[in-house]
Every structure is written in structure tokens, then in C-alpha cells.
C-alpha positions as CSV (number, residue, x, y, z in Angstrom):
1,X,0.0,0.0,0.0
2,X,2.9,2.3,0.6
3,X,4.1,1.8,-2.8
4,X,0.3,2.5,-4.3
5,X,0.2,5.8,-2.1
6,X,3.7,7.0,-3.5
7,X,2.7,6.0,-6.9
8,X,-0.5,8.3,-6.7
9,X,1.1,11.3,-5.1
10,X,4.6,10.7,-7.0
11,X,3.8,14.1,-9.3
12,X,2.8,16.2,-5.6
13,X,5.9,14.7,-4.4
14,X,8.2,15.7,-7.2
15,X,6.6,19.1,-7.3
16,X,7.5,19.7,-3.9
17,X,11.5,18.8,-4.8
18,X,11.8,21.0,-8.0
19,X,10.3,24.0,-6.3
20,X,13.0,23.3,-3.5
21,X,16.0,22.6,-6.0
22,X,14.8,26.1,-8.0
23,X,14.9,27.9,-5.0
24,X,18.2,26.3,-4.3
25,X,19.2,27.5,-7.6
26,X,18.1,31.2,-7.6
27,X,19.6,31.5,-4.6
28,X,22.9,30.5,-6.3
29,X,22.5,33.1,-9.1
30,X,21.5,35.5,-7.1
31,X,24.2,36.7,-4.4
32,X,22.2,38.7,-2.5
33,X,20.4,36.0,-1.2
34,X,22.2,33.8,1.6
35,X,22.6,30.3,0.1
36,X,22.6,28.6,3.9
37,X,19.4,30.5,5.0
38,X,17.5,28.8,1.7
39,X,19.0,25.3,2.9
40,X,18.2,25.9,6.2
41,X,14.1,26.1,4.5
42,X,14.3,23.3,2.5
43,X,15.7,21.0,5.1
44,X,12.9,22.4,7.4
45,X,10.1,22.2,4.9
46,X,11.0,18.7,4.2
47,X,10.9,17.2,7.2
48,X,7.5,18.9,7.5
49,X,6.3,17.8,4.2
50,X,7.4,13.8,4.9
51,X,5.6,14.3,8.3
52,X,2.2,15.6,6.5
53,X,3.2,12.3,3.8
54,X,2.5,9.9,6.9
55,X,-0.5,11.7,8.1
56,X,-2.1,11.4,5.1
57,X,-0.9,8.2,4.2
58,X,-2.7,6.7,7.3
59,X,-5.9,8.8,6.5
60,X,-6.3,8.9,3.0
61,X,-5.6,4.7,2.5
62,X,-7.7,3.4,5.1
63,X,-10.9,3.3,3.4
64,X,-9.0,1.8,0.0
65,X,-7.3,-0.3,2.4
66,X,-10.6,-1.6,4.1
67,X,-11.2,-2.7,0.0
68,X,-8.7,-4.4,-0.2
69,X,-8.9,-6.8,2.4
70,X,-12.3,-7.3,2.2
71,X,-13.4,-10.4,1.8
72,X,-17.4,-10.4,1.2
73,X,-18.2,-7.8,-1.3
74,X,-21.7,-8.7,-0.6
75,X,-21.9,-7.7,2.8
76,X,-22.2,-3.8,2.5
77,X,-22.3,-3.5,6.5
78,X,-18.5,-4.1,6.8
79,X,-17.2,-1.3,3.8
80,X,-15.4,1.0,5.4
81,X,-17.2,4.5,5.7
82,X,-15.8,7.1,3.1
83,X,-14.6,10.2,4.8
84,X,-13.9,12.3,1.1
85,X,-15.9,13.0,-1.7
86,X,-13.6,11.0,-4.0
87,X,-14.8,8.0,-2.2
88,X,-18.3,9.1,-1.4
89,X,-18.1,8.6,-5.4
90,X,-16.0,5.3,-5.2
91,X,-18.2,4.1,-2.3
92,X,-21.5,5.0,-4.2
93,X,-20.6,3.1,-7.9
94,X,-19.7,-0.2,-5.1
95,X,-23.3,0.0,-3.8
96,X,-24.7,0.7,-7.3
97,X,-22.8,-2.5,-8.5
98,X,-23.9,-4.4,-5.7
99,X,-27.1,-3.9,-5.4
100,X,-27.2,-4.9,-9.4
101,X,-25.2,-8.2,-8.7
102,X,-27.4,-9.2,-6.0
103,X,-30.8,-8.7,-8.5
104,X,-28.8,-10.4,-11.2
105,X,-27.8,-13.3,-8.7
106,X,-31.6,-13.8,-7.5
107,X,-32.7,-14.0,-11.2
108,X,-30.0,-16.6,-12.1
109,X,-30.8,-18.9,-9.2
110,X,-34.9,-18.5,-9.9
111,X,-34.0,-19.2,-13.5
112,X,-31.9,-22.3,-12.9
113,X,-33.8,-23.6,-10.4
114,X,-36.8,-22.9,-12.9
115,X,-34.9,-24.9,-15.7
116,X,-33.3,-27.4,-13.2
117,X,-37.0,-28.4,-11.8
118,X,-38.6,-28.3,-15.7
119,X,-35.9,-30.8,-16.4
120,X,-36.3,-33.1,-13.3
121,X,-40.3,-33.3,-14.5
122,X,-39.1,-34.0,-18.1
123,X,-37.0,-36.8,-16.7
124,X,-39.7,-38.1,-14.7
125,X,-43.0,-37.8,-17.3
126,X,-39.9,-39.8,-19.8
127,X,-40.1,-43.1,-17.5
128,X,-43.4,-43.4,-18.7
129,X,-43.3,-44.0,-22.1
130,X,-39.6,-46.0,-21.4
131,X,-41.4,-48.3,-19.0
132,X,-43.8,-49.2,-21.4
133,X,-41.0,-49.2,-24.3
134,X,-39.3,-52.1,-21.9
135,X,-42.5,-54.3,-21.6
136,X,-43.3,-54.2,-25.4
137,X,-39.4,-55.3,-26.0
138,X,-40.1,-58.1,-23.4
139,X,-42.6,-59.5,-25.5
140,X,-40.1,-60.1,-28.6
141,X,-39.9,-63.5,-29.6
142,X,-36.4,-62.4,-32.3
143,X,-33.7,-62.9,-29.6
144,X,-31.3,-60.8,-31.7
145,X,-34.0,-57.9,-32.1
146,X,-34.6,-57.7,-28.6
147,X,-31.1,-58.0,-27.4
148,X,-30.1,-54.7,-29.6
149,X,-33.1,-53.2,-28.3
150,X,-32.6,-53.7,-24.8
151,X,-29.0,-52.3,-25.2
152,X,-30.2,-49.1,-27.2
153,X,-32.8,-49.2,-24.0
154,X,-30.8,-49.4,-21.4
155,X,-28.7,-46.7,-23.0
156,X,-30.6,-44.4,-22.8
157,X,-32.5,-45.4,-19.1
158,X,-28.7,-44.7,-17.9
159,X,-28.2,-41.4,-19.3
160,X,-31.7,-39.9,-18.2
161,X,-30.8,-41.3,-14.9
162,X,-27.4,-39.7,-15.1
163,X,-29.1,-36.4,-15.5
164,X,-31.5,-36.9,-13.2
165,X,-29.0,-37.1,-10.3
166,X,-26.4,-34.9,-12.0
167,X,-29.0,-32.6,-10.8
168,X,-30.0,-33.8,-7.6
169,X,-26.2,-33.6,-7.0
170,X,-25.9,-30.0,-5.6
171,X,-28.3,-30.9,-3.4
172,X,-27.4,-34.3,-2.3
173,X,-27.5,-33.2,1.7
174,X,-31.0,-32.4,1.6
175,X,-31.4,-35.9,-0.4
176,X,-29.7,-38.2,1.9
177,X,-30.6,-40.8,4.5
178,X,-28.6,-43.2,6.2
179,X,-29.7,-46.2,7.2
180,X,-28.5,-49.9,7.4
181,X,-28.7,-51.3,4.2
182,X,-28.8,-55.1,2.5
183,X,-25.6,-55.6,0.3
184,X,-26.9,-58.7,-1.5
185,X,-30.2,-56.6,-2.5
186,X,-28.8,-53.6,-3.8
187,X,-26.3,-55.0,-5.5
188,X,-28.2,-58.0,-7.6
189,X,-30.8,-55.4,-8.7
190,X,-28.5,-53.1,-10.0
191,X,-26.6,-56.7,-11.8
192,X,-30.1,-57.5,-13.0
193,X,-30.5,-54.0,-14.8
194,X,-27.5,-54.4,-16.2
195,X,-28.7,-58.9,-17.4
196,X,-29.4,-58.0,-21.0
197,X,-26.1,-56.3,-21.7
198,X,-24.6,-59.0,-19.8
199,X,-25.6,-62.0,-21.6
200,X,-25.2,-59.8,-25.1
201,X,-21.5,-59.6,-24.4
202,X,-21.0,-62.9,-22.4
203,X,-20.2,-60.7,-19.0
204,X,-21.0,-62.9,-15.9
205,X,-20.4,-61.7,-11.9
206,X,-18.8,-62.9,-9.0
207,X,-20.1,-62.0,-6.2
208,X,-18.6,-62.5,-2.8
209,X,-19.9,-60.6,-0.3
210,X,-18.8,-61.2,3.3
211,X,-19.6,-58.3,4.8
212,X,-23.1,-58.5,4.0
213,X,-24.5,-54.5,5.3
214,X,-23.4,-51.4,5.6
215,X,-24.6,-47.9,6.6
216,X,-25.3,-45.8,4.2
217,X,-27.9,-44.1,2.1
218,X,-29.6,-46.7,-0.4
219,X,-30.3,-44.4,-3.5
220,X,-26.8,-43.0,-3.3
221,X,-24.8,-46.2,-2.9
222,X,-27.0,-48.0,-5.8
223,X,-26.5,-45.0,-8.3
224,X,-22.8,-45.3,-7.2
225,X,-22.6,-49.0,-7.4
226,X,-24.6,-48.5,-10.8
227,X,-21.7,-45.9,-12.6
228,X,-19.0,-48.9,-11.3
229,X,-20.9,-51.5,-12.6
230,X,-21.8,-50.0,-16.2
231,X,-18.2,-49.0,-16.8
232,X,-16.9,-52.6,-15.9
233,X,-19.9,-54.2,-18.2
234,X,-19.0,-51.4,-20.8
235,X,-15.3,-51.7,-21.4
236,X,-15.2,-56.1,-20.9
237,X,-15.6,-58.6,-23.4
238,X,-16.3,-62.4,-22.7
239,X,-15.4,-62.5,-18.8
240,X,-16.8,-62.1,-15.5
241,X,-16.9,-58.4,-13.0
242,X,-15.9,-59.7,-9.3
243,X,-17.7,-57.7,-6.7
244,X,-16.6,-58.3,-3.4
245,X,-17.3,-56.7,-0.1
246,X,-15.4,-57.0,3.3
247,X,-14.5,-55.4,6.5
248,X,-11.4,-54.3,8.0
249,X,-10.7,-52.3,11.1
250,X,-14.0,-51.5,11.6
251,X,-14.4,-50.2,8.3
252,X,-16.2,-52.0,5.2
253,X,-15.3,-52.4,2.2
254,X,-16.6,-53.0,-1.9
255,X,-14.5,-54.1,-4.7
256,X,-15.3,-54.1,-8.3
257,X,-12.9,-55.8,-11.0
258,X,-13.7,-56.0,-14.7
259,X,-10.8,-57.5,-16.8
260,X,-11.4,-55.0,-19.6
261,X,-9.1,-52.4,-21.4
262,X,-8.2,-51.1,-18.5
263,X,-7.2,-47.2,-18.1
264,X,-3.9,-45.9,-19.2
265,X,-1.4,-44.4,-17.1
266,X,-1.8,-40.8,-18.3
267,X,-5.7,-40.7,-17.9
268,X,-5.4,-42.2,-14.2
269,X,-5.3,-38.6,-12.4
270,X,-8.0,-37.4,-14.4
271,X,-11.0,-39.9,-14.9
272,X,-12.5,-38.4,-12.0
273,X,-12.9,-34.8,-13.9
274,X,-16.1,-33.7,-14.9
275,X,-16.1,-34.6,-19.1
276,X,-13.1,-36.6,-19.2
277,X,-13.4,-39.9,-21.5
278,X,-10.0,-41.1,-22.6
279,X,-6.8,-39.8,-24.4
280,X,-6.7,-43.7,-26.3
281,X,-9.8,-44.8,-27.1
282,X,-11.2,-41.4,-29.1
283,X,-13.8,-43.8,-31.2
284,X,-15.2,-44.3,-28.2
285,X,-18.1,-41.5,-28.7
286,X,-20.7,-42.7,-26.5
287,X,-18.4,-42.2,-23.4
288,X,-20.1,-38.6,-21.8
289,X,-16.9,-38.6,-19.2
290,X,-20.1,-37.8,-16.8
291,X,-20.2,-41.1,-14.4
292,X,-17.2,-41.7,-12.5
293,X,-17.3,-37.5,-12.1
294,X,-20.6,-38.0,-10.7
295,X,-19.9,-41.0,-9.0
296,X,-16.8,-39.3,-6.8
297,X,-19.3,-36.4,-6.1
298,X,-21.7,-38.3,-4.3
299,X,-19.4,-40.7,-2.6
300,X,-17.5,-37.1,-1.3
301,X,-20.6,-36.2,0.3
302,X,-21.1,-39.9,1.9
303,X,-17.5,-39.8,3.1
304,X,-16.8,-42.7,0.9
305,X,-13.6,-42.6,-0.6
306,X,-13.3,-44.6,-4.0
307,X,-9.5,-45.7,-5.0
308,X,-8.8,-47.0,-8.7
309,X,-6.0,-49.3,-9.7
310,X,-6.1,-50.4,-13.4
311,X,-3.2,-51.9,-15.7
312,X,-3.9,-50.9,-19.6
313,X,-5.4,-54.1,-21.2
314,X,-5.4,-55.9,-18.3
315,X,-8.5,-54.6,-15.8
316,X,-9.6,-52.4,-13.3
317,X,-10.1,-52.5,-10.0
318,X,-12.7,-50.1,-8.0
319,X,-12.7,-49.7,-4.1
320,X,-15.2,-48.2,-1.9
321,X,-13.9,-47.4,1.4
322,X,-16.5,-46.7,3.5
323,X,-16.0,-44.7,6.6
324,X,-16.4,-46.1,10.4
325,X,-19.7,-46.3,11.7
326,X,-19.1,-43.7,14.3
327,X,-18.0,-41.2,11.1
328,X,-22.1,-41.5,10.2
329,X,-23.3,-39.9,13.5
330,X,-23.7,-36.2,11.3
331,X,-25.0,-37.9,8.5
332,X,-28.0,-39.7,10.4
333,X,-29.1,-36.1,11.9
334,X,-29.9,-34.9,9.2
């Protein structure tokens, strides 16, 4: 700030000077006047004018100061109160430009909570016609027919229900309850969503569960469980997905393997990113990069922490570690 407050007074200051070194300089010229009387002034002036520099220094930068370091713009209580009409002016625009943020902010929540909610009942009035779409599909008697169908299906049941809780996400806190939940159950009903696509690739599960509950919130866990599961069935050919749950140190714990292409060294730190598909396989254009972001952003807010280990054409391995059961104390008050 000192350096700002010379900067803005730096033509006052060197003012001051060339008056002093041209009255230095007449005195030279002109004999009459006494050469050490005119010192004597400037040396006496000066150190008047650097004391007046630090009073106003501390004055004048205090309300510019006060900008500076504040940290909520949005709270106009804690602006520091303008003393001169330059800031009167500076403090006036602020407001002016407040005020206008905080109207454009409320419209831009109204509208996207407008667009998000229009969305969420598109989503929903969808699963109509879809659920009726899957029973007609049922009824096909052409096994090759029905297996594409149920694939281009499923598809799509797995992207509306990407959107719907890509939504849901942000508010994933108001959404949440935790309770003590059946392994076996939600894990063969998301494995039975996923049967068609199974058996049309030859993709079989082993399941070994031996810790058989864990606390958590159902809708959550499945959706997670469902992002794992899709990529393993997605990028395998012709080989089984081993699920398997225990517990160690009081914590449990679910594992999902695929033997698939696995995931390249230099995509590893960012398959978590919101977008991210691969940096090998561009043909891959049905990839929306949009589960395993989603997926980490619900477990984050279960305190689950999901750990990756993958070798490139060999598999990949996905952990869930959940957290203790005292960690979930919070959660359930909510």
C-alpha cells in the first residue's frame, strides 16, 4: 500500500522537490540572497512535508485499504465509511454495483432452479413411455431384435438417470438418509438391470460378499454402485466383473474388478474430472466422461472414498472405502 500511495502522489511529491531545488538554484544566481538561510528552508520544509506524507498516508488509505482486504463484497455492513468526496463517489458506484449483482444473482438462481426443476419433471414424465417401451421389448420372440433393443434401452434409461441425479447432486444433503442397508439386494438389482447387456456380451459376476450390510444411504450407494458397474460391463468382453465386499478395522469395504481395457497411465489422475473420457480410445463417442465424475461427487458427500488401480489391457479395479460407523453420526441427523 505504501508503494500504491507514492505512486498516486509521486507528481505532488516531485513538485515539492523541483520547487525546493529552483529555489536552491536562484539563490545560487543571485548573491544577495544567503545560500545557507535557503538550505536551512528546504531542510525544514522537508521534514515537514514527509511528516504531513505519513498523516495522510494513514488517513487517506484506510478506506481503500478496508477494499482491499475485504473479503465479502456482498456484505455492505463491513465497507469501510468514506470520509472524502472522491470516495463518497467510489463508495457509491460499489453499492450501485452491488445492489445490481445481488438482482442479477436472485434471477440466475430463480431461472436455474426454474430450468433445473422443468428438467427433473421431463425426466420423470420420460419413464413413462420408457417403461412401457421395456415391456413391449419383453414381448419379442427375435432374440437378436430384442437383445439390440434392450441395449439401445438401457442406453438411454442410464443417461436420463445420469441427468437426473447430476441434478440432484448439488443438493445431495437435503437428499440423503442413512440407514443400514442389504448388500446382496442392492447390489443383484443393479446386476439385473444391467442382465441383457450382460448376456449380449457374455459378461457374468462374482459375487462374494462377506460383509453383507453397511450404513449408508440406499439411492446414493445404488447409483454409485450402478456408474461402477456399467463401466466394468462397458469396457469387458467375454469375462466375469468380481464384486466383493469386506470389512477391515471396523471399516467396510466393496471391490469391483472388470478385466477390460483397463485405463492408461496418463488418464489415471483425471478420470475423475467432470467430461473426461479417454486420451486412447477417441472412437469411443458414446463415453459422456459424466459417471465416474458423478460418482466421486456423491461418494465425497457420503464420506466414501473410491480408490482405482487399473493396468492398460489388463483390468480395473474399484474400491469403496466406506467410513467407520461412528463417522455417520452427522450424516443420520440430518
Amino acid at each position: 500500500m505504501i508503494k500504491l500511495f507514492i505512486r498516486e502522489r509521486l507528481s505532488w511529491i516531485l513538485f515539492f522537490f523541483m520547487m525546493h531545488l529552483f529555489m536552491l538554484f536562484i539563490a545560487y544566481i543571485d548573491s544577495s540572497i544567503p545560500v545557507s538561510s535557503i538550505l536551512y528552508i528546504v531542510f525544514i520544509s522537508s521534514i515537514v512535508f514527509l511528516i504531513f506524507c505519513v498523516f495522510r498516508y494513514h488517513k487517506e488509505t484506510k478506506f481503500y485499504q478496508g477494499l482491499k482486504d475485504e473479503e465479502d463484497f456482498f456484505d455492505s455492513s463491513t465497507l469501510s465509511h468514506p470520509l472524502r468526496p472522491f470516495e463518497k463517489i467510489v463508495q457509491r458506484n460499489l453499492m450501485q454495483q452491488l445492489e445490481q449483482a445481488k438482482k442479477d444473482g436472485v434471477q440466475t438462481q430463480l431461472y436455474v432452479t426454474q430450468e433445473k426443476d422443468e428438467l427433473l419433471a421431463w425426466i420423470h414424465e420420460i419413464k413413462t413411455p420408457l417403461t412401457a417401451m421395456h415391456l413391449i421389448i419383453e414381448r419379442l420372440e427375435n432374440r437378436e431384435v430384442k437383445a439390440n433393443l434392450t441395449f439401445e434401452w438401457l442406453r438411454i434409461h442410464f443417461l436420463l438417470d445420469q441427468q437426473l441425479h447430476q441434478k440432484r447432486i448439488f443438493f445431495i444433503q437435503n437428499d440423503m438418509y442413512i440407514e443400514h442397508l442389504d448388500l446382496e439386494s442392492l447390489i443383484f438389482t443393479e446386476i439385473k438391470t444391467l442382465q441383457a447387456w450382460c448376456m449380449q456380451k457374455n459378461i457374468g459376476f462374482d459375487v462374494d460378499l462377506q460383509a453383507e450390510r453397511v450404513l449408508c444411504d440406499a439411492k446414493w450407494l445404488s447409483f454409485i454402485m450402478r456408474q461402477l458397474l456399467t463401466n466394468a460391463v462397458k469396457y469387458s468382453e467375454e469375462s466375469d466383473v468380481m464384486i466383493r465386499s469386506y470389512e477391515h478395522r471396523g471399516q467396510v469395504y466393496i471391490e469391483v474388478k472388470d478385466n477390460g481395457r483397463g485405463i492408461s497411465p496418463q488418464d489415471m489422475p483425471r478420470i475423475f474430472e467432470k467430461g473426461f473420457t479417454s486420451t486412447t480410445q477417441h472412437e469411443d463417442g458414446r463415453a459422456t466422461g459424466m459417471g465416474l465424475y458423478l460418482a466421486q461427487k456423491a461418494a465425497h458427500a457420503l464420506s466414501i472414498h473410491i480408490g482405482v488401480q487399473s493396468a492398460l489391457n489388463e483390468g480395473t479395479t474399484f474400491t469403496l472405502a466406506f467410513p467407520k460407523s461412528n463417522d455417520f453420526v452427522d450424516m443420520k441427523s440430518m
